[in-house]
Structure formats: C-alpha cells, structure tokens
C-alpha positions in Angstrom: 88.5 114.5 130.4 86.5 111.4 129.4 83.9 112.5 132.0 83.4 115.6 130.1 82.3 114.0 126.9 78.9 113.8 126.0 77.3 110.5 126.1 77.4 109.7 122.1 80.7 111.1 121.7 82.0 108.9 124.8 80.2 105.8 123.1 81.8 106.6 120.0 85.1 106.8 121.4 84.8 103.8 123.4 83.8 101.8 120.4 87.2 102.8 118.5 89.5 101.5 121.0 88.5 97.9 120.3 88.9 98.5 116.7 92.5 100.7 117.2 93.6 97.7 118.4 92.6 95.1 116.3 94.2 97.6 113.6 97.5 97.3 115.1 97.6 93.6 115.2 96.2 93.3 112.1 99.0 95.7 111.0 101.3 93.7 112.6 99.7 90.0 110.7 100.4 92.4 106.9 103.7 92.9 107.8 104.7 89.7 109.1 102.6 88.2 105.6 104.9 90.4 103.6 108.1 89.4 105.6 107.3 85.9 105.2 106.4 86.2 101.5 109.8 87.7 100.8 111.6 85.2 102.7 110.3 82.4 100.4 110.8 84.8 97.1 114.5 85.0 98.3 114.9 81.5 98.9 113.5 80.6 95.8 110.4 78.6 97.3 107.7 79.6 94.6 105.7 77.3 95.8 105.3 78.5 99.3 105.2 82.2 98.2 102.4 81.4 96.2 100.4 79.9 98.8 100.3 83.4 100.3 99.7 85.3 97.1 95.2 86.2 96.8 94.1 83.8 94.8 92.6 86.9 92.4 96.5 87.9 91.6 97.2 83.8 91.2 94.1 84.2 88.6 95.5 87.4 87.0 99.0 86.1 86.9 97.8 82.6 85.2 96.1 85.2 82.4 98.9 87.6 81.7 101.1 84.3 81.2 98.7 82.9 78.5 99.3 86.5 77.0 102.9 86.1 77.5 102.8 89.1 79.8 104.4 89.2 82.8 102.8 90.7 86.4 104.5 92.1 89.3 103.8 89.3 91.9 105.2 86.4 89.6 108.8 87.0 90.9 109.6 83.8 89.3 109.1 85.4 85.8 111.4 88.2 86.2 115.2 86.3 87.4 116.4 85.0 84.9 116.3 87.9 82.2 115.3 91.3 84.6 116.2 91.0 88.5 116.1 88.8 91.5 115.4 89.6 95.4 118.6 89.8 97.9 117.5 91.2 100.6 114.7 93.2 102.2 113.9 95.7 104.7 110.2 96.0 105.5 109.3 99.3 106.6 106.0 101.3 107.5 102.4 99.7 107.1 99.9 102.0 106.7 95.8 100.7 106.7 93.8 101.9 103.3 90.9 100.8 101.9 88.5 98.1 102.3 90.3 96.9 104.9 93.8 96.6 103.6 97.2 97.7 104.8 100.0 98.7 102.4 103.2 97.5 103.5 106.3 99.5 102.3 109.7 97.7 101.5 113.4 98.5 100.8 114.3 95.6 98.1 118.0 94.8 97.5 117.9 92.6 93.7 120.4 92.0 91.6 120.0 93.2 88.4 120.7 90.2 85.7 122.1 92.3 82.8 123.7 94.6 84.6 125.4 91.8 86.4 125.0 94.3 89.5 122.9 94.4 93.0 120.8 98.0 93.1 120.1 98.1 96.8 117.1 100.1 98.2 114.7 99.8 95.6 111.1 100.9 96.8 108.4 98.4 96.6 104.7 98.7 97.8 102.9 95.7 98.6 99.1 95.2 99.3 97.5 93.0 102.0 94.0 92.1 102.6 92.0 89.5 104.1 89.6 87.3 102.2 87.4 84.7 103.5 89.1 85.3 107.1 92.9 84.9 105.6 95.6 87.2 104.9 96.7 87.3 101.4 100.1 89.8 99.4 97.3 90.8 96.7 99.8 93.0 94.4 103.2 95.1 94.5 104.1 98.4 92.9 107.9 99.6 92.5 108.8 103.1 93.2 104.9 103.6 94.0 102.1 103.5 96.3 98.8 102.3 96.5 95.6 105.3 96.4 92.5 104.1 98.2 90.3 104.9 95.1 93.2 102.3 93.0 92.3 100.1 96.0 88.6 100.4 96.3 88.2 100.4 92.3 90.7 98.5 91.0 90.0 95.2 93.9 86.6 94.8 93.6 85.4 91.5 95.2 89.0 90.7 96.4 88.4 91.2 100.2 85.5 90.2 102.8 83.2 93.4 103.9 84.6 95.4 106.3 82.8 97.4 108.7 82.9 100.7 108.8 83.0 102.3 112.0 80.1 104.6 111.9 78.0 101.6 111.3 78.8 100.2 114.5 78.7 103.6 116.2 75.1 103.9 114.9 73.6 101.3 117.8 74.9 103.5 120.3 74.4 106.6 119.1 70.2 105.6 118.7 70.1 104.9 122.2 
C-alpha cells in the first residue's frame, strides 16, 4: 500500500512515525512523572513532590498562600482539615495541547472529617516539558483538561513545540 501513496503523502507519513513514537515515550515519561509524584504525596515527602511540580504552579501556589487560598497541587495544605492521598491508580494518558499529556488517576484519600477513606475519586493531572524537563503543572478533581484551558490558561509554561505540518512543509516543497 505504501507504494501506492503519492510522493508528499508518503513523505508526510513517513515523517509521523518518528514523532508517534517519541509520543508514546513521552507518554510513558507523564505517566511515570505522575506515578512518582504521587508516591512522594503519599509518603508525605513534600519536598521531593515539589521538586517535580512546574515551577509556574510552585509560583502560583506561593501566591494563593499569601492570600490564604489554597491550590490543588499544594497537597500539603489540604490533610490536616480536608483529605489526604491513600492510594492511586494511574490510568489513561492522553497528549493535548502545546505539547502536554493529561494523565488520568483513580485517588483513594481519606477524608479528615468524615473520619472515612472515599476510594476512586477522579483526578486529572497536567504534564508538560519546560526547558527540556518534565514537570505535574496542575490537577483537577472530577474534571478534565480542554486544549483551549490548556493553550490559554498556560501561556509561557512549556518550551515550543513543533507542529507537525511545519516539519512536513520541507518535504512537501521538494
């Protein structure tokens, strides 16, 4: 069949392999990130989940503290008066925008005033790559992240990414 493509089409196709692959492995590094990130959360090593967490969200957290607001990747804020992490299940990874992969997760946390675990709770987290490093960059309970929330609402958080008609466009002006 690939014989019967046309020369630009063929190119085209050719070019997206490379990229299809890297996808998977870089698919593969967002999930592992987000595996690893929970493991410290659960073991109570702020520290070292922090050290994984883009240093925009370490920014943003650091500002909704001064306001005495709280933000979804400052785990550490939320167990001793709302929940803690259990356990985890990570699940599907799916690539967006700019670059990024969304990582879905089955949480297990034990709910503090409820004195009670609620097992299965659903948990999005983003992953994207800034100056060559993978970084968690935000989570969202019981919700996804859109492209458009990702390409409008992260400007400047990742490196350029690029896009695959770009580097079709050599082949295609030969």
């Amino acid at each position: 069949m690939l014989h019967r493509l046309a020369p630009a089409a063929l190119a085209a196709l050719l070019l997206s392999l490379p990229a299809a692959a890297e996808d998977t492995a870089d698919a593969e590094a967002a999930s592992a990130l987000v595996g690893k990130y929970l493991k410290a959360v659960q073991a109570r090593k702020w520290a070292d989940a922090q050290k994984l967490v883009h240093p925009g969200t370490v920014k943003a957290i650091e500002e909704r503290k001064k306001r005495k607001a709280t933000h979804p990747m400052d785990p550490k804020a939320f167990e001793k008066t709302e929940y803690y992490l259990k356990a985890f299940r990570v699940g599907a990874v799916k690539a967006s925008a700019s670059g990024t992969f969304v990582v879905e997760v089955s949480e297990d946390n034990f709910q503090v005033e409820e004195k009670g675990l609620a097992e299965g709770d659903a948990a999005t987290y983003l992953v994207g790559k800034q100056g060559g490093k993978w970084f968690v960059v935000d989570k969202k309970r019981n919700e996804t992240f859109t492209a458009d929330s990702i390409k409008y609402g992260y400007k400047g958080f990742f490196d350029k990414v690029e896009k695959p008609s770009e580097a079709a466009a050599p082949a295609d002006a030969q």
